[in-house]
C-alpha positions in Angstrom: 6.9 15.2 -26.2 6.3 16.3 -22.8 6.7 20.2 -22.7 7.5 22.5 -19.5 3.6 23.0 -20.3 2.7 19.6 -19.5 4.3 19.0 -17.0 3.6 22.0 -15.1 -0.3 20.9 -15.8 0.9 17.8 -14.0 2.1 18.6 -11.1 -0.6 21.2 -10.5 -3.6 18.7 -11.1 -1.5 16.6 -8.7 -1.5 18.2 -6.1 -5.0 19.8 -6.5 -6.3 16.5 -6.7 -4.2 14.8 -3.6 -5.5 17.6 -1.4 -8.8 16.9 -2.4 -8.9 13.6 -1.9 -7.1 13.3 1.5 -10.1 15.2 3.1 -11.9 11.7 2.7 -12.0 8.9 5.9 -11.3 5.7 4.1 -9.3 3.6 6.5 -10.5 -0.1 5.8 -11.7 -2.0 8.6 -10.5 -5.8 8.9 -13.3 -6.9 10.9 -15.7 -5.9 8.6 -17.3 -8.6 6.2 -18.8 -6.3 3.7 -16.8 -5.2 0.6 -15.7 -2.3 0.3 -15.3 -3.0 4.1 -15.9 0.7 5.4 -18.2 3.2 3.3 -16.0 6.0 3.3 -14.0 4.3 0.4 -17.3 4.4 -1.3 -17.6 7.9 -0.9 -14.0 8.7 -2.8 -15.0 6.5 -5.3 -18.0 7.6 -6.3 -16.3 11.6 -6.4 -13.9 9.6 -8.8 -16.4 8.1 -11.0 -17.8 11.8 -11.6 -14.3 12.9 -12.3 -13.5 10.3 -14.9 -16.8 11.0 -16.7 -16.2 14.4 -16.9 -12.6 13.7 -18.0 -15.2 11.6 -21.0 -13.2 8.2 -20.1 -15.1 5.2 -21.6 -17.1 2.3 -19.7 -16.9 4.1 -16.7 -18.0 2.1 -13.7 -18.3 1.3 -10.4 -18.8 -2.1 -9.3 -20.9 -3.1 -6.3 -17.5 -4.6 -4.9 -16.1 -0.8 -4.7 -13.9 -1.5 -7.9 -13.6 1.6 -9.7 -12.7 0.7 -13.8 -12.4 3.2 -16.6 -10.7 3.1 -20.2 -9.0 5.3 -21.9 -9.0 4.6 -26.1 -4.9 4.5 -27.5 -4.2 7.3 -29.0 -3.4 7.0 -32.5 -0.6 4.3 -33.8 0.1 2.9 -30.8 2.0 -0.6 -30.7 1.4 -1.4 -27.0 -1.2 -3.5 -25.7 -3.8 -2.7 -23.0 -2.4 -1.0 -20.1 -3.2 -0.6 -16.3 -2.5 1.5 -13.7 -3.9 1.2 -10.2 -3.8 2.6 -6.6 -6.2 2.0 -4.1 -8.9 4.2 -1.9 -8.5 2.9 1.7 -5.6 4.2 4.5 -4.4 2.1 7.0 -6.4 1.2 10.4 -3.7 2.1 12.1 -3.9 5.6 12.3 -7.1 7.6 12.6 -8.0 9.3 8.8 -11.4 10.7 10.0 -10.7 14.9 9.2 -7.4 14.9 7.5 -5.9 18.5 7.7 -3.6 18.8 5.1 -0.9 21.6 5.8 1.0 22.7 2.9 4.9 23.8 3.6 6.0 25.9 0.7 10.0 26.4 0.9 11.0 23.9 3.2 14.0 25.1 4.9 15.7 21.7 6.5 14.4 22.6 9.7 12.4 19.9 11.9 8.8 19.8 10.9 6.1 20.8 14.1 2.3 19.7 13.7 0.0 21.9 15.3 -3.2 19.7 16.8 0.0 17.3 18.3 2.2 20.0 19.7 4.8 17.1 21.5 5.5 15.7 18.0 8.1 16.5 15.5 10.0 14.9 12.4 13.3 16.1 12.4 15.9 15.7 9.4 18.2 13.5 11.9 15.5 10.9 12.1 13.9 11.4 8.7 17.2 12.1 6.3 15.9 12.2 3.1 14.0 15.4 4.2 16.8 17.3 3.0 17.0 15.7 -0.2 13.7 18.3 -0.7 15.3 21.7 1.0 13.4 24.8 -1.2 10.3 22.0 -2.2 6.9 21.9 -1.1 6.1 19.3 1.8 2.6 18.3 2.7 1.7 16.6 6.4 -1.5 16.3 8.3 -1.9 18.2 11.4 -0.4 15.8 13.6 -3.9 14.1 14.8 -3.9 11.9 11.8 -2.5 10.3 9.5 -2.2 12.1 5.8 -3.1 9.3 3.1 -0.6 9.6 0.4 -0.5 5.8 1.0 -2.4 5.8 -1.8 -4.3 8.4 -2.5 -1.0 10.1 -4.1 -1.4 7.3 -6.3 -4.9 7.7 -7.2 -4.0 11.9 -7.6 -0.8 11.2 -10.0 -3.2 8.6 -12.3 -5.9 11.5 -12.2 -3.5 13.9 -13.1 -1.8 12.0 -16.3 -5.3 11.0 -17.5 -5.9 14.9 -17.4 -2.9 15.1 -19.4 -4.1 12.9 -22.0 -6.9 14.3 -22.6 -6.2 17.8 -22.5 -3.0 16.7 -25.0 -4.4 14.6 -27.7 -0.7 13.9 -28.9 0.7 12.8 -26.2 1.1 8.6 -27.3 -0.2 6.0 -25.0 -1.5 2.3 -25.6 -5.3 1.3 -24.3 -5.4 2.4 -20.7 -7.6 0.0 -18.7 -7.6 2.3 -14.6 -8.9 0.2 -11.7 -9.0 1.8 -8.5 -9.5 -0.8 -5.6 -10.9 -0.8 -1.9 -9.1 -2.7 0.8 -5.4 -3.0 0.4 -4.5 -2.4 3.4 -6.5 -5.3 5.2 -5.3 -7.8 2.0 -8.3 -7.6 0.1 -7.7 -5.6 -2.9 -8.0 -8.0 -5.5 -10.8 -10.2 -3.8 -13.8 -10.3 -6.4 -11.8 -7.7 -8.9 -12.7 -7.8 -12.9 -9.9 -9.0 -14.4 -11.5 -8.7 -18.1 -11.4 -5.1 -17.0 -7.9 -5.1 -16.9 -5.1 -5.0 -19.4 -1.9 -7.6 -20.4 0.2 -5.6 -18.1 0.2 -3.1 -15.3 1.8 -0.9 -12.9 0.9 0.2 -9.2 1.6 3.4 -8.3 1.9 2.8 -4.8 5.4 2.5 -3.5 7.6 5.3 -1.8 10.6 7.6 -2.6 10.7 9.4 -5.5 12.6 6.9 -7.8 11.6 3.6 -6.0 10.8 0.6 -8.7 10.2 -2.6 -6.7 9.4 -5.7 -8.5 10.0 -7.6 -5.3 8.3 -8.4 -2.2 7.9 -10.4 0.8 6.1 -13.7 0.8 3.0 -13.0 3.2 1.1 -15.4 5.7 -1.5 -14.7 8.7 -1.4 -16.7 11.8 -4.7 -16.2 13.8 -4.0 -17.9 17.5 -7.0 -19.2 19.2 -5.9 -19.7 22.9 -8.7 -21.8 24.7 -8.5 -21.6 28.6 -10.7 -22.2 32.0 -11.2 -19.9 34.8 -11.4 -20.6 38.5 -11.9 -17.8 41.1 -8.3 -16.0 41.2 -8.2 -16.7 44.9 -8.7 -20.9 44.2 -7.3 -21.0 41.1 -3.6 -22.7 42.2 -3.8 -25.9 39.7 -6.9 -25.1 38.2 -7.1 -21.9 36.1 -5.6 -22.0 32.6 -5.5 -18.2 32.2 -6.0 -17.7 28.4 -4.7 -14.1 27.6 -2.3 -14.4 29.9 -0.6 -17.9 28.0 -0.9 -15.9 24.7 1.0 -13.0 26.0 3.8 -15.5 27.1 3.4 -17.4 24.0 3.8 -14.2 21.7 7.5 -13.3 24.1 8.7 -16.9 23.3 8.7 -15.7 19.6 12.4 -14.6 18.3 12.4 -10.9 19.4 15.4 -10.2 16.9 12.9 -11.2 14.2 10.5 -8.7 15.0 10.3 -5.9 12.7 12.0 -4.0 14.7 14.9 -5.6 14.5 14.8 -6.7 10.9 15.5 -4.7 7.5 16.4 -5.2 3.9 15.7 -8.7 3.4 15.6 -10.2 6.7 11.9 -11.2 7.9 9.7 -11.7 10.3 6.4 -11.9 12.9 4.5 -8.8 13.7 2.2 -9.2 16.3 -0.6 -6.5 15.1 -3.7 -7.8 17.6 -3.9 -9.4 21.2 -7.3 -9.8 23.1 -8.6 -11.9 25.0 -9.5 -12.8 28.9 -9.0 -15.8 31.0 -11.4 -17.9 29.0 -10.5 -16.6 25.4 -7.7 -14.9 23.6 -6.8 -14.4 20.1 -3.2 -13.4 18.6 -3.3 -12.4 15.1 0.2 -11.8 13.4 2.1 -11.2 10.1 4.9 -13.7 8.8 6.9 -11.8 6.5 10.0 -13.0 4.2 11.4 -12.6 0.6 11.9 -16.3 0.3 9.2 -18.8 1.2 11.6 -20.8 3.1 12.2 -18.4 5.3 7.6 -18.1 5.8 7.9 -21.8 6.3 10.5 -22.0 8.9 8.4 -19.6 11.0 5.1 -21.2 10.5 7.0 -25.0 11.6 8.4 -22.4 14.8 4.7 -21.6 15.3 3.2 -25.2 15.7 6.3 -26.4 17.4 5.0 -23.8 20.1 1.5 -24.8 20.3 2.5 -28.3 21.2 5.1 -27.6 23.7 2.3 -24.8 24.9 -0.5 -27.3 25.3 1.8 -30.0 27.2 3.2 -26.6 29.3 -0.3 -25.8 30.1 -2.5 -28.9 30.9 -6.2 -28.1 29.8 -5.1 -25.3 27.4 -6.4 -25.8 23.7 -4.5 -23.6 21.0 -6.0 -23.3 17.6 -4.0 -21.7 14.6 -5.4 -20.8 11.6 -2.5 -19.6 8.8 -3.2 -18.0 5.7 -0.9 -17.4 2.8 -1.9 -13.3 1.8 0.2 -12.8 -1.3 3.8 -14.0 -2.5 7.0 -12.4 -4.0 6.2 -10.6 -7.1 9.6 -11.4 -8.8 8.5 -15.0 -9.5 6.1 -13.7 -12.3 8.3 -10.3 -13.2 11.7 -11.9 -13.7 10.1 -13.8 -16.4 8.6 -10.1 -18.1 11.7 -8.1 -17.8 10.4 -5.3 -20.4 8.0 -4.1 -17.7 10.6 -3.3 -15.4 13.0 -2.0 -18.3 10.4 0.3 -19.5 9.9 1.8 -16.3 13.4 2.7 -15.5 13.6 4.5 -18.6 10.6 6.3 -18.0 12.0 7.8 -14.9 15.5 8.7 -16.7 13.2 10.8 -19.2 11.3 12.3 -16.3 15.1 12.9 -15.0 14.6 10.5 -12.4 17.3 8.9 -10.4 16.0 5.2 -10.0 16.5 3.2 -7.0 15.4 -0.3 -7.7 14.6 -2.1 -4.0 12.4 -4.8 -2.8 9.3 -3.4 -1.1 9.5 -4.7 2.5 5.0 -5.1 2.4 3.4 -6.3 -0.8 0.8 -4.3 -3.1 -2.6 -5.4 -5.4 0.2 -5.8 -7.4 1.5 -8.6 -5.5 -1.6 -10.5 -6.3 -2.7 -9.8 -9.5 1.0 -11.1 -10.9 0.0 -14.4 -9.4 -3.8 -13.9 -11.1 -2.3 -13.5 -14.8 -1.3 -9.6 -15.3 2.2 -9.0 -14.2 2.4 -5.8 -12.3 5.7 -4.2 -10.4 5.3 -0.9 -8.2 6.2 2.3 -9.3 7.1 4.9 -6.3 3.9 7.3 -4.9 6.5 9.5 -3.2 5.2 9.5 0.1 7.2 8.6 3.1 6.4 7.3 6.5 3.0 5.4 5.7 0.9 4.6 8.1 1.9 7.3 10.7 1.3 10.8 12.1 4.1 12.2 10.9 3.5 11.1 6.9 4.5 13.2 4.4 4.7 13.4 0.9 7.2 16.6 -1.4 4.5 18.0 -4.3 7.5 17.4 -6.5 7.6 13.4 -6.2 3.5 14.1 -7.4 4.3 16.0 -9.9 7.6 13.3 -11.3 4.8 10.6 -10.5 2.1 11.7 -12.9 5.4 12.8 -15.6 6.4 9.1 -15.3 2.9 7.7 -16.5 3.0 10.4 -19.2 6.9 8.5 -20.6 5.7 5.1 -19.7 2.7 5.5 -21.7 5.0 6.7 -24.8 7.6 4.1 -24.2 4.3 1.4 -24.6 2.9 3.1 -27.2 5.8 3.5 -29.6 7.6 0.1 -28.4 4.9 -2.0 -27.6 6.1 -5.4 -25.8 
C-alpha cells in the first residue's frame, strides 16, 4: 500500500533529486562522433552510478557507451517478469544547458511567470493554459538564459525517487527492476550500442509531458541530409556562370509545403522541419526532419523530396544535389497494439495515484520508439514537464511527485498480476 508516508518521501526525493541534477550541462551534440557525444552526460552519470550503489542496487554499471544499467531484485512473491524503466541524461541542442538556475515558485498564483537573467520574457497563462490547472502548486523554471532539463532529467529524478522508495519500504511489491539510463536521445542515438540482455521483457519511459499523458504512439521518423553542390564565378561575371549553392538550397527549402511545416501542423498531421542550413556558393547542406503517424504519409514526402532535386538540377544547369534519407525510428503502436496489458496496466496505475489519464500520440518519438522495434515493447509514461526544449520550460513538483507514485502502483500492478 502506498501510505501518505510514501508518498510524501516521493515527491520530496523528487524534487531534491531533479534540482540536483539540472545543475549538470548535458545537451548532446549531433556533430559529435563519440558516444556519449558530449562529456557532460558522463558527468550525471557517473553522480548516478554513486547514487544507485549507495541505494545497494545490484550489477551496477556504467558502460563505456554512457549506458547506465542497475537491477533491483523483486521483492518477495512477485508474478511479473523483469521490468524496465528508462529516461535519458542529455537536453536538447537547442537551447543552451551550460549553468541551469533552477528557480523554485512555491504558491503559484495564476499570474504570468517573469525570468530574471531574460527580463523581456514571460509565459503567461493565455499562451500557456494548463498553467492554471496548478494555481496554489509549486512550479520550477530556469532563469530565463537557459533551458531547465526536465526533458528528461524529471524522468531520471522520479525513477531515483521510487527506487528510494523501494528500498527504504521493503513491502512495497514490485517484479525484477532492470534501470537503464541512456545518453543521446535527443540527437537519435539512445539505443545505438545499448545492452539489451540488461534489460527486461517489458518497459516504460518516463519521458513524455503532462501529468497524465500515456502515449503508445508516435510519428514515423526520417532524416533528409541535402548536399547542394555549386560553382562560383566573381559576383560581378557571374551572369550564366555561377551556380550559387546556399542560395539554391534556401529556395529549394521555400518550395517545400509551408502548411506542412510544424508550424502549421498538429495532432496527427505531419511534416518537414528544416533544423540546419549552411553553406556558401560552392557548398550547402540542408538537414531536415520528416515526421508522420503513418508511413505513407513519410513516403509521400520523401517521393516530394527527389521530385525536387530533379526539377532542381534541370532548373539549375551545373548544380549537383545529393540526398541522403535516414529512417530514425517508427510508430510505437505497431509493436504495443499487439501487448495491450502494458498500456492497461499503466492507466490503472495512474487511477490509483488518482491520476486523470489522457492517452495521446506523442508528436516526437522516445528510446522507447526504438527499443519496441528491437524486442522490448515500451510506451511513454508522462515526466510532467511542459514546453521542452525552450526557455520558458517548466515542470509543477506535484506531476514529480504523481510520476515517482505511478512507478510505485505500476510496480504492484506487475508484481501481483504479472503479464
Amino acid at each position: 500500500m502506498v501510505t501518505p508516508e510514501i508518498v510524501k518521501l516521493v515527491q520530496d526525493e523528487a524534487q531534491a533529486r531533479f534540482l540536483r541534477y539540472v545543475a549538470f550541462d548535458t545537451r548532446s551534440d549531433e556533430e559529435s562522433t563519440s558516444h556519449p557525444s558530449t562529456p557532460g552526460q558522463l558527468v550525471l552519470a557517473r553522480l548516478l552510478e554513486a547514487e544507485l550503489k549507495q541505494l545497494q542496487l545490484r550489477d551496477v554499471e556504467l558502460s563505456a557507451g554512457g549506458f547506465l544499467y542497475a537491477v533491483l531484485p523483486a521483492s518477495d512473491g512477485s508474478k511479473g517478469p523483469p521490468l524496465t524503466f528508462c529516461a535519458h541524461f542529455d537536453t536538447s541542442p537547442s537551447e543552451s544547458g551550460a549553468g541551469v538556475e533552477p528557480i523554485v515558485r512555491e504558491n503559484y498564483d495564476g499570474g504570468p511567470l517573469k525570468f530574471p537573467k531574460n527580463p523581456e520574457l514571460a509565459l503567461t497563462p493565455e499562451e500557456e493554459h494548463e498553467l492554471l490547472m496548478f494555481c496554489g502548486d509549486t512550479l520550477i523554471t530556469a532563469s530565463g538564459d537557459t533551458l531547465l532539463g526536465a526533458d528528461d532529467k524529471a524522468g531520471i529524478a522520479e525513477i531515483m525517487a521510487a527506487l528510494a522508495a523501494f528500498v527504504r519500504f521493503p513491502g512495497l511489491p514490485h517484479p525484477e527492476l532492470r534501470i537503464v539510463f541512456t545518453p543521446d536521445e535527443e540527437i537519435g542515438r539512445g539505443t545505438d550500442g545499448i545492452d539489451l540482455r540488461r534489460l527486461g521483457a517489458f518497459g516504460y519511459t518516463m519521458d513524455g509531458g503532462l501529468i497524465g499523458e500515456l502515449e503508445d504512439e508516435c510519428f514515423n521518423a526520417h532524416k533528409a541530409v541535402l548536399h547542394f553542390k555549386g560553382r562560383n564565378i566573381h559576383p560581378g561575371y557571374a551572369k550564366g556562370k555561377m551556380v550559387n549553392a546556399a542560395a539554391i538550397a534556401a529556395r529549394f527549402i521555400a518550395s517545400l509545403p509551408e502548411a506542412e511545416s510544424p508550424e502549421h501542423t498538429e495532432k496527427r498531421e505531419g511534416f518537414f522541419h528544416m533544423v540546419e542550413l549552411k553553406g556558401d556558393e560552392n557548398e550547402a547542406r540542408a538537414t531536415l526532419i520528416i515526421r508522420d503517424f503513418e508511413a505513407q504519409g513519410n513516403q509521400r514526402r520523401i517521393e516530394l523530396l527527389r521530385r525536387q532535386v530533379a526539377a532542381f538540377e534541370v532548373r539549375y544547369p551545373g548544380l549537383q544535389v545529393t540526398p541522403t534519407i535516414t529512417e530514425q525510428y517508427r510508430n510505437m503502436n505497431e509493436v504495443l497494439s499487439k501487448h495491450p496489458a502494458l498500456v492497461d496496466k499503466a492507466r490503472r496505475a495512474m487511477a490509483a495515484a488518482g491520476i486523470e489519464v489522457i492517452r495521446k500520440a506523442i508528436r516526437g518519438g522516445t528510446d522507447g520508439a526504438r527499443l519496441c522495434f528491437m524486442g522490448m515493447p515500451t510506451p511513454n509514461l508522462f515526466a510532467g514537464g511542459m514546453r521542452f526544449h525552450s526557455k520558458t520550460e517548466w515542470i509543477p513538483v506535484s506531476a514529480l511527485a504523481k510520476a515517482s507514485e505511478t512507478i510505485l502502483h505500476l510496480c504492484r500492478l506487475w508484481a501481483e498480476e504479472g503479464e
